[in-house]
C-alpha positions, -999 to +999 in steps of 0.1 A: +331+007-711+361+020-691+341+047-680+318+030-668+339+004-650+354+036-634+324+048-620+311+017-604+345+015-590+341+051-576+305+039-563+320+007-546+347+024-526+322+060-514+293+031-503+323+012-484+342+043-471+307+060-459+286+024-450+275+025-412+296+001-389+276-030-373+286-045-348+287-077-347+265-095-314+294-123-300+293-133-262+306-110-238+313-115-198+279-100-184+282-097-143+255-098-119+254-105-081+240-131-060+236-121-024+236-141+008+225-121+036+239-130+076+225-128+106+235-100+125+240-126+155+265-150+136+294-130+144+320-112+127+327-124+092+362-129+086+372-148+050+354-169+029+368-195+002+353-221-019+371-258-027+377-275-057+343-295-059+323-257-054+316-258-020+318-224-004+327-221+031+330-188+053+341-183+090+335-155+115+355-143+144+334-167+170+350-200+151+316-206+134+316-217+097+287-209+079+276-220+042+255-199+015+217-211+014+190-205-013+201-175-027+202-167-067+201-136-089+173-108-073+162-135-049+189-132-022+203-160-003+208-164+036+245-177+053+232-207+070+250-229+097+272-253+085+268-288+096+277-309+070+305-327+087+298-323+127+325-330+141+342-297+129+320-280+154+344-291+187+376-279+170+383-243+179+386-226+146+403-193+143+410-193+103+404-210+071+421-212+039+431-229+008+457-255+004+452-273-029+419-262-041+409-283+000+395-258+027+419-261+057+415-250+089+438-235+124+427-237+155+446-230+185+463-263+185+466-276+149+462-270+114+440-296+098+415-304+068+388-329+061+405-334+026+432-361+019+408-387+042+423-363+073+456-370+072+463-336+075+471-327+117+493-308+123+500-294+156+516-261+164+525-243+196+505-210+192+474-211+214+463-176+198+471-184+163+449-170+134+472-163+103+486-192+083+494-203+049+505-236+029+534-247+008+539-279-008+543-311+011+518-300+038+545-274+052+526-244+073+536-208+081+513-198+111+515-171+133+494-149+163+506-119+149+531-119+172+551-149+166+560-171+138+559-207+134+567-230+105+560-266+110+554-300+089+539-331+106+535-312+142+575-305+139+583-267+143+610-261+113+617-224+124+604-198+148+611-163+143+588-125+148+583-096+124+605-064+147+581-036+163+556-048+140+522-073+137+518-098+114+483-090+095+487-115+066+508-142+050+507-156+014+532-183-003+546-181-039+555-214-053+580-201-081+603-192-052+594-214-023+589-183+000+566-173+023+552-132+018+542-120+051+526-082+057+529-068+089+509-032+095+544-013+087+562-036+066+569-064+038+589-095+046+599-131+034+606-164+048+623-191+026+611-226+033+646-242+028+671-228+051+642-209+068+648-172+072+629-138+078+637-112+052+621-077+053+623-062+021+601-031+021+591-005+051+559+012+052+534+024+071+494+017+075+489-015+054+463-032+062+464-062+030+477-078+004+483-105-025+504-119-047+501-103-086+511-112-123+522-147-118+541-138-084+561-111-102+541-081-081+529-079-043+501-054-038+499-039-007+467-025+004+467+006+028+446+030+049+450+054+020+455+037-015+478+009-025+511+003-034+529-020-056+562-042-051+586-053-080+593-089-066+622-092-092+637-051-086+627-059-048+614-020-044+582-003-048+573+009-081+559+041-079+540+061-055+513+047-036+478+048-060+450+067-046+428+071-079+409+047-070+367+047-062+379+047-026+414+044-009+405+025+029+416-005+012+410-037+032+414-066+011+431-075-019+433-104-045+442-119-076+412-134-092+416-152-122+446-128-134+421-097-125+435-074-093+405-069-067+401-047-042+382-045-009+373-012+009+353+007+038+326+015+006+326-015-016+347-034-037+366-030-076+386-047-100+412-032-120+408-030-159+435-032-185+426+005-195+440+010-158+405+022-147+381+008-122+346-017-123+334-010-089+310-025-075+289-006-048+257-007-029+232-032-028+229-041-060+257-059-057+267-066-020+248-069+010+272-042+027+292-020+020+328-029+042+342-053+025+365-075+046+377-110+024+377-111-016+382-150-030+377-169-062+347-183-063+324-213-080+327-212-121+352-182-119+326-161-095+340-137-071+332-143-038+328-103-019+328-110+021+312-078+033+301-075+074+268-079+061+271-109+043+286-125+006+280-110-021+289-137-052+300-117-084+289-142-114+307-137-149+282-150-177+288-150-210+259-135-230+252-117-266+232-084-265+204-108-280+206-133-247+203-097-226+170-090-251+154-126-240+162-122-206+148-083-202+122-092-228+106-127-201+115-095-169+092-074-184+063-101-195+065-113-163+061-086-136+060-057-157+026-053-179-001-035-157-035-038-182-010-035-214+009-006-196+050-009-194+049+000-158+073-002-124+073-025-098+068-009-068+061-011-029+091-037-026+105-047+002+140-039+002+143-055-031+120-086-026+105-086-062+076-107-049+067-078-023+057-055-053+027-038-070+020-026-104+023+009-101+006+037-121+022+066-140+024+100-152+038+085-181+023+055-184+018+065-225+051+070-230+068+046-215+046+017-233+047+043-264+087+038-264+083-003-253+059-009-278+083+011-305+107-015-292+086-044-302+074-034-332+112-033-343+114-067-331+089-074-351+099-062-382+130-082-375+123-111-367+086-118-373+086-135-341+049-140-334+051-134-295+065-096-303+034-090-328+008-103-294+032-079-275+023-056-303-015-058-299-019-058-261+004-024-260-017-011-284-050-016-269-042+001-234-026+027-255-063+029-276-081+031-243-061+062-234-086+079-261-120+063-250-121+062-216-122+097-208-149+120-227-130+148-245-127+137-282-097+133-294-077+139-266-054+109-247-056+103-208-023+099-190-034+063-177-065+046-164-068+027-135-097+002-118-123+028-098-119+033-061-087+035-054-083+072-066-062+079-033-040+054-034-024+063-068+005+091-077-007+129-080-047+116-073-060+152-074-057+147-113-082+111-115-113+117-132-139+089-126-149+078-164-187+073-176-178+034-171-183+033-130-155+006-132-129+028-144-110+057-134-086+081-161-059+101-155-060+141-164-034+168-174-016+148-202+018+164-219+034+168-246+061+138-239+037+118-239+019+134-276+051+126-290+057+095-272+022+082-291+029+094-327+064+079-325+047+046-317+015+050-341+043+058-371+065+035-364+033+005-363+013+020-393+048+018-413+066-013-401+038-038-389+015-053-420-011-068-402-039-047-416-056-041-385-030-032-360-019-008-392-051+012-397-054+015-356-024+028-355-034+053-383-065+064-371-046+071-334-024+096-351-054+112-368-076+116-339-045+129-317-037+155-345-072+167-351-077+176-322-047+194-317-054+213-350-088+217-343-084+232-303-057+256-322-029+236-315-036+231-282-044+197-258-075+209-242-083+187-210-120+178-197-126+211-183-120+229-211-085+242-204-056+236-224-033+211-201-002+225-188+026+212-211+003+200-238+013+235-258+024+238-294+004+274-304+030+304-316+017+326-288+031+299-264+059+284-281+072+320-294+070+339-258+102+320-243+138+334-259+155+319-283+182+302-260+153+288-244+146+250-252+115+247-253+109+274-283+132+250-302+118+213-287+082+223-290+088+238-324+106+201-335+084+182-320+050+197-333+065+195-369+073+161-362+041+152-355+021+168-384+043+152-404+040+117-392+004+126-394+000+138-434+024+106-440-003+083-435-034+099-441-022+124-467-046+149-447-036+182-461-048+203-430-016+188-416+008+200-445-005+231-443-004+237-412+032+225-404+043+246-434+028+274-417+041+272-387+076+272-402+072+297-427+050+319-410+059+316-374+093+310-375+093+278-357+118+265-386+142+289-375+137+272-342+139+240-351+174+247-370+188+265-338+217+250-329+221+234-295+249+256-287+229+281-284+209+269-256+214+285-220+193+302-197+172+327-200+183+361-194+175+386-171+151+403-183+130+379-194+094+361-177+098+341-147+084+308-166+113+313-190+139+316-162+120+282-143+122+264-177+153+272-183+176+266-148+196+234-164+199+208-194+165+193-193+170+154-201+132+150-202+134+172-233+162+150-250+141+123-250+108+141-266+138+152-290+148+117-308+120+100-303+103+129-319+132+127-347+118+095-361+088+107-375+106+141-383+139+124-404+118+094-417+086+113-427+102+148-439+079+164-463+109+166-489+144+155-493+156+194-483+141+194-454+153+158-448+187+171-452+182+202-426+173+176-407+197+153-406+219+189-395+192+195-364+198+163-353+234+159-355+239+191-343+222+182-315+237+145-313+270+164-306+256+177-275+252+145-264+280+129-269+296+126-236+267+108-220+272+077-242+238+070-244+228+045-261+190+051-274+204+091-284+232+073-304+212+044-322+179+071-335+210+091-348+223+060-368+187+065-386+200+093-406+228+070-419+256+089-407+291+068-406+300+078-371+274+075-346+290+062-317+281+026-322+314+015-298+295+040-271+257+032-279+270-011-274+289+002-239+255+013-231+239-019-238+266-046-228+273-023-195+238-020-184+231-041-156+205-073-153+190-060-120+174-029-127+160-024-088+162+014-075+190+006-050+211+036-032+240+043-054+268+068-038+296+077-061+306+112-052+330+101-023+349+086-054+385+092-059+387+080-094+368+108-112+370+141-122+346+165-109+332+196-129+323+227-115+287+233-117+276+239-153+243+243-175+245+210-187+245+194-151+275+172-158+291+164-130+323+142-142+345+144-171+334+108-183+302+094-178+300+064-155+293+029-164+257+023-162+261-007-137+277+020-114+251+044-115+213+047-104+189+032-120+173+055-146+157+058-180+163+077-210+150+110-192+174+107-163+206+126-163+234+104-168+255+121-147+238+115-119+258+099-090+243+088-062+206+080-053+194+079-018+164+068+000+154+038-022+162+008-007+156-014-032+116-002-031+110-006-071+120-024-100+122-006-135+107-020-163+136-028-194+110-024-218+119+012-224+156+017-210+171-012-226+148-033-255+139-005-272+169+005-283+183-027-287+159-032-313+164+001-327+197-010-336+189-049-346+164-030-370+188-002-384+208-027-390+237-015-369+237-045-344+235-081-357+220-112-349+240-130-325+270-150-342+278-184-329 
């Protein structure tokens, strides 16, 4: 009895040393942008501020104030006139600020607010005035730049100038009842009792500032990093900080107890982890030069750029609030006939501009939704996910009856007569149907894209129906590959151009050549996702053939490590195939592991598996990406990089428009030389500050140019489908309340 005791003790603590981690789905902050384009007539922005009832007000360089219009998240916003109270509009503004959560206003004769029923007027004697700042009992520090003037009721308490220098900024701290005041070269005070200018640092080329850390820290913006001041120690600490995303700094600010900065190429917020979010490009401002950064409405950030306001809004979400919003982006403007397609042809971002656009990989992309929904399904049994279910799997049926070759899958179909107006239209074949166009040439990705769909449907959906579809897919796809000699053989006959798995083919490229190894996985993968469901023994047989006899289990078990380019001696298609890391191939990879790990022919070959495709998991480590990391978690492995594969998810951003990104001008990161691998930086960048890409892309890509906003991906591959990869592992929950 002891004995036995002692062994399920011994069971309890291996299950609980070795169990997989799951994390547990509570709200996080998820950001996104509103945008409020201006007229390029209005002016010169200059600062924008919002009051305590939410009303945000901005003012340009002609004394106009100006109001955000209409604008919310992906439909962007105009800054509009403001005429709510007219007779603002005879007062010659030349600033506004905050006094008291109340917008207040200079002009070249007073400082003055429609808060506190106007009581506030208070005339000064500086006819070019445009800097000032508040302390308590209505008590204003104003200046030109040139002069200072404090003043109370229209009484001047003190008048004094900043030597050889010009006054660029001025803040007040309440703890010590001083003013701060920046000039371009240096760092004073002025007390308000017994009124007197104190310069307490000497610099050169600042060009902002705020107060930090509850008034304990100034930091001092520059033409070339920033600097920071120990109010207390009264000396800079440190040297001046240029690792930064860009050091032309020309605004800062304390929002909310988070340090903002402003620059020449966007703005960024500094992290505990002393790091950088950085917001950049379109997708989240309307420009780029950033000249005002304020609190905004709900704890927003308000982003004046010269091109407009870019409002950064803080939501708090779980990773299954991020599923229903993708999951209504997609069902909305992202189904073309059951495809998971893009949304193209936009005008600079306008969603409502766009088309449904065709693809070379329109089967694999709604192959690798569809796998998505069909997890959702088995979670949840949400009835919406198994209609999602069905219409996905019709288009993807079509692929195999609309074109004439049996057996074989069409890239995508389209309605007939607009052949030239799709991508690559040399390759449309006008079907038997004179309504109906298909798409030629189709590949392996997306072979392997089907069977991963078919075998995840056939083993995790029960309706009956949907099941023996999805079963007789994988058969028809697999016999004809066996049939044509393990070969996709096209309309004319021809075996396609990538739709290769024979030995003569797969055998002629060197073994540190990746596709030996990737076709080798991915056929075996197949056949046996294929002899799973319909115990076929052509498909055992051959697979075991093909490893035993044709070595493509030694390629299979090759480790990554291995991989390079070819050398020189070899073919000139080997060399072509093999110039970089091929991120195309890392996707056929794990979506092809599925059906490999889960459908193994035995537990030995599971276990070589499970090797393969850690082995190669470990290659892929630095790119923190999130679908790599969660179809690892399906071998049961403790560490998968869950902490990495939920970055991925919670970091991804909402708007998923191709925008220009630019991050190599970045001072923050550290470059690589060139390499094999085509990593670029020693850490991967957050995918809200990168382009737009899905699980093919290289996530070390760091800018994009010449997009403009023109397309909208769809999140039904990028983003759902491995968020329910992981709700169905197991490895993310529900949310918790």
């Amino acid at each position: 009895m002891r004995t036995f005791r002692y062994c399920i003790l011994i069971a309890f603590i291996f299950c609980r040393t070795y169990a997989q981690s799951v994390y547990q789905d509570k709200p996080f902050w998820q950001d996104y942008s509103i945008k409020y384009y201006a007229d390029k007539s209005s002016g010169t922005l200059q600062s924008a501020y919002t009051d305590r009832n939410g009303a945000i007000q901005i003012i340009n360089t002609n004394g106009d104030l100006l109001h955000p219009h209409d604008g919310q998240f992906l439909h962007p916003g105009t800054l509009k006139p403001d005429q709510y109270y007219r007779f603002t509009k005879d007062k010659n503004l030349t600033a506004l600020s905050l006094y008291d959560q109340q917008l207040v206003y200079l002009t070249d004769k007073v400082v003055f607010s429609n808060a506190w029923a106007g009581k506030l007027f208070s005339a000064h004697s500086l006819p070019k005035a445009r800097f000032f700042a508040g302390a308590p009992g209505f008590t204003f520090l104003v200046s030109d730049g040139s002069s200072l003037a404090l003043l109370k009721d229209s009484k001047s308490l003190w008048t004094g100038s900043l030597p050889n220098d010009e006054v660029i900024g001025i803040r007040y701290q309440p703890g010590t009842n001083q003013f701060w005041v920046l000039g371009k070269k240096s760092l004073s005070t002025v007390s308000v009792a017994g009124p007197k200018l104190t310069k307490v640092l000497d610099g050169a080329n600042f060009t902002a500032f705020d107060l930090a850390a509850q008034g304990k820290k100034v930091m001092v913006g520059t033409t070339d990093g920033y600097l920071e001041f120990d109010v207390a120690a009264k000396k800079q600490v440190g040297e001046v900080r240029r690792k930064l995303p860009w050091t032309e700094i020309t605004a800062v600010a304390e929002v909310d107890g988070k340090l903002w900065f402003g620059s020449t190429k966007g703005a960024f917020a500094l992290r505990p982890d002393g790091k950088f979010d950085y917001y950049n490009g379109e997708r989240w401002l309307p420009g780029d030069e950033v000249v005002h950064i304020a609190e905004g409405p709900k704890k927003s950030v308000l982003i004046l750029t010269k091109a407009g306001l870019g409002q950064i809004v803080f939501k708090q979400m779980t990773l299954h609030d991020k599923a229903v919003f993708f999951d209504k982006q997609v069902r909305s403007r992202h189904i073309r006939v059951g495809f998971n397609a893009t949304l193209s042809g936009m005008d600079r971002g306008d969603i409502s501009t766009g088309y449904l656009d065709d693809s070379d990989n329109d089967g694999l992309w709604t192959s690798m939704y569809l796998g998505g929904e069909i997890f959702r399904y088995a979670v949840t049994k949400d009835p919406e996910a198994l209609q999602n279910c069905r219409e996905s799997l019709d288009a993807m049926e079509r692929l195999y009856t609309i074109n004439p070759v049996p057996g074989f899958p069409a890239r995508s179909f389209e309605r007939s007569g607009h052949i030239k107006e799709l991508s690559d239209p040399e390759r449309w074949q006008h079907a038997s149907n004179p309504e109906w166009d298909w798409k030629s040439t189709t590949s392996s990705d997306e072979a392997i894209g089907h069977i991963f769909a078919f075998g995840a449907m056939a083993e995790l959906i029960p309706d009956k129906d949907l099941k023996s579809r999805a079963i007789m897919l994988m058969d028809t796809l697999m016999s004809h590959i066996v049939k044509n000699d393990m070969y996709l053989i096209d309309f004319d006959g021809k075996p396609t151009q990538w739709g290769k798995w024979h030995p003569s083919y797969v055998n002629s490229f060197p073994t540190n050549v990746g596709d030996r190894k990737l076709n080798s996985s991915n056929i075996v993968a197949m056949l046996q996702t294929a002899y799973h469901f319909t115990k076929k023994e052509k498909y055992k047989k051959k697979a075991f053939e093909l490893m035993q006899k044709h070595g493509y289990y030694a390629n299979m078990m090759r480790s990554m490590k291995e991989i390079g380019r070819a050398g020189e001696d070899a073919d000139e298609h080997s060399k072509h195939m093999s110039d970089g890391w091929n991120h195309s191939d890392d996707e056929m990879y794990f979506v092809g592991y599925w059906g490999l790990y889960r459908y193994a022919f035995n537990d030995t070959l599971k276990t070589r598996y499970k090797q393969q495709i850690l082995d190669h998991w470990q290659a892929e480590r630095p790119e923190k990406e999130g679908a790599w990391n969660l179809f690892t978690a399906m071998t049961g492995v403790k560490d998968f990089d869950l902490k990495e594969a939920v970055w991925y998810l919670q970091e991804h951003p909402l708007d998923l428009i191709d925008w220009n990104i630019q991050n190599s001008h970045r001072k923050d990161i550290e470059r690589l030389p060139e390499n094999f691998r085509r990593q670029t930086t020693r850490e991967v960048l957050p995918p809200d500050e990168r382009p737009i890409q899905r699980h093919n892309g290289n996530m070390f890509n760091l800018d994009r140019k010449g997009r403009n906003g023109g397309s909208e991906h769809s999140a039904g591959d990028i983003w759902l489908m491995p968020y329910w990869l992981g709700r169905y592992l197991g490895v993310i929950s529900g949310p918790v309340k």
